[in-house]
SEBAZA-199219 format. One record per residue (C-alpha): residue in three letters; z negated, y, x. Coordinates in steps of 0.05 Angstrom, whole numbers, padded with zeros to 5 digits, always signed. Layout:
AlaZYX ...
END
This chain:
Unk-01470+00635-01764 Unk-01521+00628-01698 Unk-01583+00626-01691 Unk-01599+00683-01635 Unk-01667+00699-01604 Unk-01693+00765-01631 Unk-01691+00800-01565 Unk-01624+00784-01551 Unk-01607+00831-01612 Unk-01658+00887-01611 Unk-01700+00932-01567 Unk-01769+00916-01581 Unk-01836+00949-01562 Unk-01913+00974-01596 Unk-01935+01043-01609 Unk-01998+01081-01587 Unk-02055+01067-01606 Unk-02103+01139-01612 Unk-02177+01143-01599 Unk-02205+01157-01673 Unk-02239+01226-01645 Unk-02180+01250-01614 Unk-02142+01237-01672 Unk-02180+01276-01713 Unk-02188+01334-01662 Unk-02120+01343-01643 Unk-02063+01304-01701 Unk-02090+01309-01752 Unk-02060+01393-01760 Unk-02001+01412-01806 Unk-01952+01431-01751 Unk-01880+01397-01727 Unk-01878+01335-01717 Unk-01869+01256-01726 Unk-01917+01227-01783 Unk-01963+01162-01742 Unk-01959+01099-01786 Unk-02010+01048-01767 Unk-02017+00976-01799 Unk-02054+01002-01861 Unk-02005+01054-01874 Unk-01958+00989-01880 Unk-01964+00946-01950 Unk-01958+00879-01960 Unk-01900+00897-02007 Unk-01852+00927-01947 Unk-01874+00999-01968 Unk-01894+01052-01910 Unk-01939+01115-01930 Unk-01913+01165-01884 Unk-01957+01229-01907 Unk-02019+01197-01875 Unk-02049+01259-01851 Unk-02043+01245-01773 Unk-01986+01286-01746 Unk-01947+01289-01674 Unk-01925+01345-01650 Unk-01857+01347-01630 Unk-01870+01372-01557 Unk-01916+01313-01544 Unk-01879+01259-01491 Unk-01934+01208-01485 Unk-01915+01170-01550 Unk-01869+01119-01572 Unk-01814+01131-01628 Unk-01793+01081-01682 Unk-01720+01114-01702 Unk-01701+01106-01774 Unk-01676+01035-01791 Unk-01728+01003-01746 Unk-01763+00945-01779 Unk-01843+00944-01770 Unk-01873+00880-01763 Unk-01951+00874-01755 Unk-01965+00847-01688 Unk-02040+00828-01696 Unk-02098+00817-01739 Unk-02109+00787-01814 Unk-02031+00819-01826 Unk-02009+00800-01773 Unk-01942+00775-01789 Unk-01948+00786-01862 Unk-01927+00862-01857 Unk-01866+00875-01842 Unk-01821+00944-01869 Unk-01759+00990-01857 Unk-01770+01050-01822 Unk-01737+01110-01863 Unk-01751+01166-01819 Unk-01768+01184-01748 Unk-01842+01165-01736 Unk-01889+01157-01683 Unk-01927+01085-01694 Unk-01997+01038-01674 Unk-02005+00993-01620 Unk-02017+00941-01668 Unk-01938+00950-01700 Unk-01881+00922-01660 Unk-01812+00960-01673 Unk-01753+00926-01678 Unk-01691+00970-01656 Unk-01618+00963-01677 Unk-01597+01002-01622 Unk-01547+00940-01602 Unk-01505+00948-01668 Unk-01519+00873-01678 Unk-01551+00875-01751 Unk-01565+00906-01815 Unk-01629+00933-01815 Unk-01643+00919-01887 Unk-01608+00838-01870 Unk-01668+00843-01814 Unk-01721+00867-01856 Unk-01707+00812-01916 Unk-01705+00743-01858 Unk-01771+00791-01831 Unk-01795+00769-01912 Unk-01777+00700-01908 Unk-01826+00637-01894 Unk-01786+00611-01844 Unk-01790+00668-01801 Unk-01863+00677-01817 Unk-01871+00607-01800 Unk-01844+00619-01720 Unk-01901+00672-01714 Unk-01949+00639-01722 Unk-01922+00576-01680 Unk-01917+00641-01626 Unk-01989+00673-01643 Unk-02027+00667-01573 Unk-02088+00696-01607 Unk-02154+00664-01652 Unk-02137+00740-01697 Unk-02062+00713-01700 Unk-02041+00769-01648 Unk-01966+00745-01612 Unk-01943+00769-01548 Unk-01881+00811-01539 Unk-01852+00754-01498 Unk-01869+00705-01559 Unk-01837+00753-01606 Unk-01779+00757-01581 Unk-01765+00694-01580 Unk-01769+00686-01651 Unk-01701+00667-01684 Unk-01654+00695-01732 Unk-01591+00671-01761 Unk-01537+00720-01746 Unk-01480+00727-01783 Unk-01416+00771-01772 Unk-01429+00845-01799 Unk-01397+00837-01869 Unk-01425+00772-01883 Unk-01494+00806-01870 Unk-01476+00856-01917 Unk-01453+00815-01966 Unk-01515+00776-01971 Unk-01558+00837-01970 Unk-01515+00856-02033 Unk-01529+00783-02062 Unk-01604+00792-02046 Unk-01620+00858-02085 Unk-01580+00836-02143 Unk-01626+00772-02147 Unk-01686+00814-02135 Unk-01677+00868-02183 Unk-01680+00813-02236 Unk-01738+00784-02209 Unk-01773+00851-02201 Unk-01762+00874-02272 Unk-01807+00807-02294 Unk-01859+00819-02240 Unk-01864+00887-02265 Unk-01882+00873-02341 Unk-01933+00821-02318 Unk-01964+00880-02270 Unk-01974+00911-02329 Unk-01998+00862-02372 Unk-02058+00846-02310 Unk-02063+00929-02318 Unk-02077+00922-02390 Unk-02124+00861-02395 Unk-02167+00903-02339 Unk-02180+00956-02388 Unk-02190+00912-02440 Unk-02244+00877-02395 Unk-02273+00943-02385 Unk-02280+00955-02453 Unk-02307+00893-02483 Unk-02362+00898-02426 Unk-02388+00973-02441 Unk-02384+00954-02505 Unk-02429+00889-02496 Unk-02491+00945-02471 Unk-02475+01007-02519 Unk-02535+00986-02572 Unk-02582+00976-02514 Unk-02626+01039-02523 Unk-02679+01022-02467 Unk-02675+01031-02395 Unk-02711+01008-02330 Unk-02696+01010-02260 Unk-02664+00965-02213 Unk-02718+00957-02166 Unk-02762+00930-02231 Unk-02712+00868-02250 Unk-02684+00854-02181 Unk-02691+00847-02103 Unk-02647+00875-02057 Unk-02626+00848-01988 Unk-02589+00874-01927 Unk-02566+00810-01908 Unk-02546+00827-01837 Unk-02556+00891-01806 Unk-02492+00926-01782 Unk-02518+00940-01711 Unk-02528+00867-01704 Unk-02464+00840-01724 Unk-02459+00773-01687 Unk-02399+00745-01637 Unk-02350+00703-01659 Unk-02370+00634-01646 Unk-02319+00577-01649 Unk-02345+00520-01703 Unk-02407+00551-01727 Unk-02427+00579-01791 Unk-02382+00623-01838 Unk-02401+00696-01838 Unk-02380+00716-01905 Unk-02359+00779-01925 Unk-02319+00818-01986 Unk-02250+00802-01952 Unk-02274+00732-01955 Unk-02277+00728-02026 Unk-02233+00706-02077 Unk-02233+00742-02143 Unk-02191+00717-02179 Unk-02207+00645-02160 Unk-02275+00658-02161 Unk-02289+00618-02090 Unk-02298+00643-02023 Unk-02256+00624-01970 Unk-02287+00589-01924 Unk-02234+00567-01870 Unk-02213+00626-01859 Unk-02276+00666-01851 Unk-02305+00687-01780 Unk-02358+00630-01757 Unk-02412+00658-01713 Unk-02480+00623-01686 Unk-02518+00581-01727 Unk-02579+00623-01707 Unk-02554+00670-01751 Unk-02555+00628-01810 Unk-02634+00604-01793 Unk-02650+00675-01785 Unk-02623+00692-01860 Unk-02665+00630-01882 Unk-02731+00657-01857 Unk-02719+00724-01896 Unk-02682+00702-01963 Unk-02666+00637-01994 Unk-02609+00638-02047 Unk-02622+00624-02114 Unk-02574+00604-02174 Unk-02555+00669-02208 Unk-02554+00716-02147 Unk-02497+00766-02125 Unk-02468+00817-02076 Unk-02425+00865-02073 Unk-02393+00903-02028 Unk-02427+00966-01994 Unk-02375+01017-01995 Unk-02297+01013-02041 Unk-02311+00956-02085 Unk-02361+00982-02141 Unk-02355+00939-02201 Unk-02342+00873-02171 Unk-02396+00835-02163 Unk-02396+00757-02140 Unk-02434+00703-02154 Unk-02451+00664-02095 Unk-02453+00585-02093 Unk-02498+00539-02075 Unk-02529+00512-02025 Unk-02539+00559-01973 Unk-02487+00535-01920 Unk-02458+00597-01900 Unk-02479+00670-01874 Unk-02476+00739-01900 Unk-02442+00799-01864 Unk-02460+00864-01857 Unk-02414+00888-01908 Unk-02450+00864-01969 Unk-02519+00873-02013 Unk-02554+00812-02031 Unk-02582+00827-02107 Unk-02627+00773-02135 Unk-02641+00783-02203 Unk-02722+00765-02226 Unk-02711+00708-02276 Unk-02769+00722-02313 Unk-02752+00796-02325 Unk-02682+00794-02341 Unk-02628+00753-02353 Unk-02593+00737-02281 Unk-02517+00721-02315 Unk-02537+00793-02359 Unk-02550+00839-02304 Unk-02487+00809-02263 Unk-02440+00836-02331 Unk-02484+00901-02326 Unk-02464+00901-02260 Unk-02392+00892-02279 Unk-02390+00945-02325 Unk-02368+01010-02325 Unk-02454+01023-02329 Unk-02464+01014-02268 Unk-02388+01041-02232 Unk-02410+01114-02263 Unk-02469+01109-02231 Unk-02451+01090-02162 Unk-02391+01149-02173 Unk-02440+01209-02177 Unk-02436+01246-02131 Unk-02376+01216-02091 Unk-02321+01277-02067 Unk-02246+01268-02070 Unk-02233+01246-02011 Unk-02288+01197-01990 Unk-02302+01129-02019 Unk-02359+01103-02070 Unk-02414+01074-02035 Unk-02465+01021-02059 Unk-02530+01026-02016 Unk-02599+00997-02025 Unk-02639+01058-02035 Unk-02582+01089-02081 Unk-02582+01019-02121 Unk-02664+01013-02134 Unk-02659+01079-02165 Unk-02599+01051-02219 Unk-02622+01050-02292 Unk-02608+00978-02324 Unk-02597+00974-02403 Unk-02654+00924-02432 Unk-02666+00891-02479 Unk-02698+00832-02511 Unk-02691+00773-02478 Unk-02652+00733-02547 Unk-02605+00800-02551 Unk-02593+00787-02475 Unk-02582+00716-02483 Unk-02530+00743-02540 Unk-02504+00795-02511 Unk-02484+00744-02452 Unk-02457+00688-02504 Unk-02406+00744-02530 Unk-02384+00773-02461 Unk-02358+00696-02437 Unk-02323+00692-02508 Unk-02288+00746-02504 Unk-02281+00753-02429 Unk-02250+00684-02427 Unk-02197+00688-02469 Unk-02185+00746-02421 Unk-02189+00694-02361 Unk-02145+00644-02389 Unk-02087+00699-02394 Unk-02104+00726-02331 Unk-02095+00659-02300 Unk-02022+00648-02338 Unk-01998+00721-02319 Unk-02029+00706-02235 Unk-01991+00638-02238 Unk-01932+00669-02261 Unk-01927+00720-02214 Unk-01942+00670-02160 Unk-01883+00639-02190 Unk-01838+00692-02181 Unk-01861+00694-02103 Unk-01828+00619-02098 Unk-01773+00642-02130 Unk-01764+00702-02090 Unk-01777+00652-02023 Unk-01722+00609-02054 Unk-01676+00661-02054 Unk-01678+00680-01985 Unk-01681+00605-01964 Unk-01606+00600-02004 Unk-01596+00665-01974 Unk-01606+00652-01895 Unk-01584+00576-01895 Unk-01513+00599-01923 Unk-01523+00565-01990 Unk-01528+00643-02026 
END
């Protein structure tokens, strides 16, 4: 075994990237053709959705071609060296994908595609990245390095790999499923919780509403300032935002936000358009900006319960709601004029204070095997990185 420089084994270059209007006007047609793949048509799982819709037509010349047995690796961006997958077919590709090419005979694609998975490779991207979004030049990228091993050996540790992982995928597969399972039951026990609440009233009567930073004035990146916080910032299942790795823009922005709202324990946002039902509570103090992506909601203390309305929120109450009137093929969307018009269950303030005491005893016994099934299947990551450690340092 070597270690060789990744351009010394493989053709590399990007796709195309397409103008979103032209796409629509002139690929997006069932005819003949290559299927595009761009970075979100790649998961974080080494799956590619090929049927995306957005079609090339076979006599086209201006675009690149990724042959079957490529490997796609993310050149930019928050997955920026995080995605990486086998190509299966012919496809044409983004400008934001590089293609690795076998057209040398030097590798299996499949031996590529698992180093492409391990830390260690992950870990000379971004020593490469030339960018603040973790972009990497072609040059850098090239120069990333892989241990090569003669043709059998590859195959045989490809062979090793799979076995390993089969084993390991069968376990992360019944804890999927158990996370599956304790989301319905959450779903459950919380329209449950409002059933014998006969009374309604609307939103606009038990809670403000803020647009905490208009899109069209969605500030620069600024380095060291303030964190602008938005959904991909946050942290469900830990129930924090991440801070460090959120955009930091001006800190005029933040003094703007405190001349038009001032956060107060109990408040919440959620996300304006594909995350109905998943409200957050926000923490204290007020050291960090909102983005344009989010609704502010602060509930009125004195006409409802704040930690009441956030479960109402939760519920599938409120995700109906928010669904009417949403078509196949476009995504729910939480506005502020849609939201003062959403009818809250009330009731008295003791059932409230009940109601509340009963969610967080049943919800966290929920939690607490949440947390077991998450560590787990972060468990099973370490395990998987430890195979490919054994497997790539020859120890397999």
């Amino acid at each position: 075994m070597k270690m060789i420089r990744l351009g010394d084994i493989a053709t590399i270059y990007n796709g195309n990237s397409i103008n979103a209007t032209v796409k629509k006007e002139k690929y997006m047609k069932n005819v003949p053709g290559w299927n595009y793949i761009g970075t979100k048509d790649v998961g974080f799982d080494g799956t590619i959705s090929y049927n995306t819709g957005v079609i090339i037509p076979y006599f086209e010349t201006g675009f690149r071609i990724a042959p079957a047995g490529s490997i796609f690796v993310c050149s930019e961006g928050g997955s920026a060296g995080k995605k990486t997958a086998i190509v299966n077919e012919d496809v044409c590709f983004g400008n934001k994908l590089f293609a690795i090419v076998n057209d040398k005979g030097k590798f299996l694609p499949k031996y590529l595609f698992y180093y492409s998975r391990f830390e260690r490779f992950r870990e000379q991207f971004r020593l490469l990245s030339t960018s603040l979004m973790g972009g990497i030049s072609s040059k850098n990228f090239a120069a990333i390095e892989v241990p090569l091993y003669d043709l059998p050996d590859q195959e045989r540790i490809v062979a090793r790999i799979e076995e390993m992982f089969s084993q390991l995928d069968a376990g992360v597969e019944t804890l999927k499923k158990t996370k599956a399972q304790l989301a319905v039951y959450r779903q459950a026990v919380l329209k449950e919780a409002f059933e014998n609440c006969i009374d309604s009233i609307t939103m606009a009567s038990v809670a403000t509403m803020i647009d905490p930073q208009p899109s069209h004035r969605t500030p620069p990146e600024f380095e060291n300032g303030i964190p602008y916080i938005g959904i991909g910032d946050i942290d469900y299942t830990g129930k924090t935002i991440r801070f460090k790795d959120a955009r930091k823009v001006n800190p005029v922005v933040h003094e703007e936000q405190l001349q038009r709202y001032t956060l107060r324990e109990g408040d919440f946002v959620m996300g304006k358009i594909g995350t109905i039902g998943k409200p957050f509570r926000l923490p204290l103090p007020q050291n960090y900006t909102l983005s344009a992506n989010v609704i502010l909601i602060q509930p009125d203390a004195e006409r409802i319960n704040p930690e009441y309305l956030f479960w109402q929120f939760s519920s599938p109450l409120i995700t109906e709601q928010l669904m009417e009137g949403k078509n196949e093929t476009s995504q729910p969307a939480f506005g502020i004029q849609k939201a003062r018009l959403l009818q809250i269950k009330m009731c008295s303030p003791e059932d409230q204070d009940r109601i509340v005491y009963d969610i967080r005893e049943k919800i966290s016994v929920c939690e607490n095997i949440e947390q077991t099934v998450t560590l787990s299947l972060q468990q099973a990551e370490a395990m998987r990185q430890s195979i490919l450690k054994e497997a790539f340092e020859g120890s397999l």
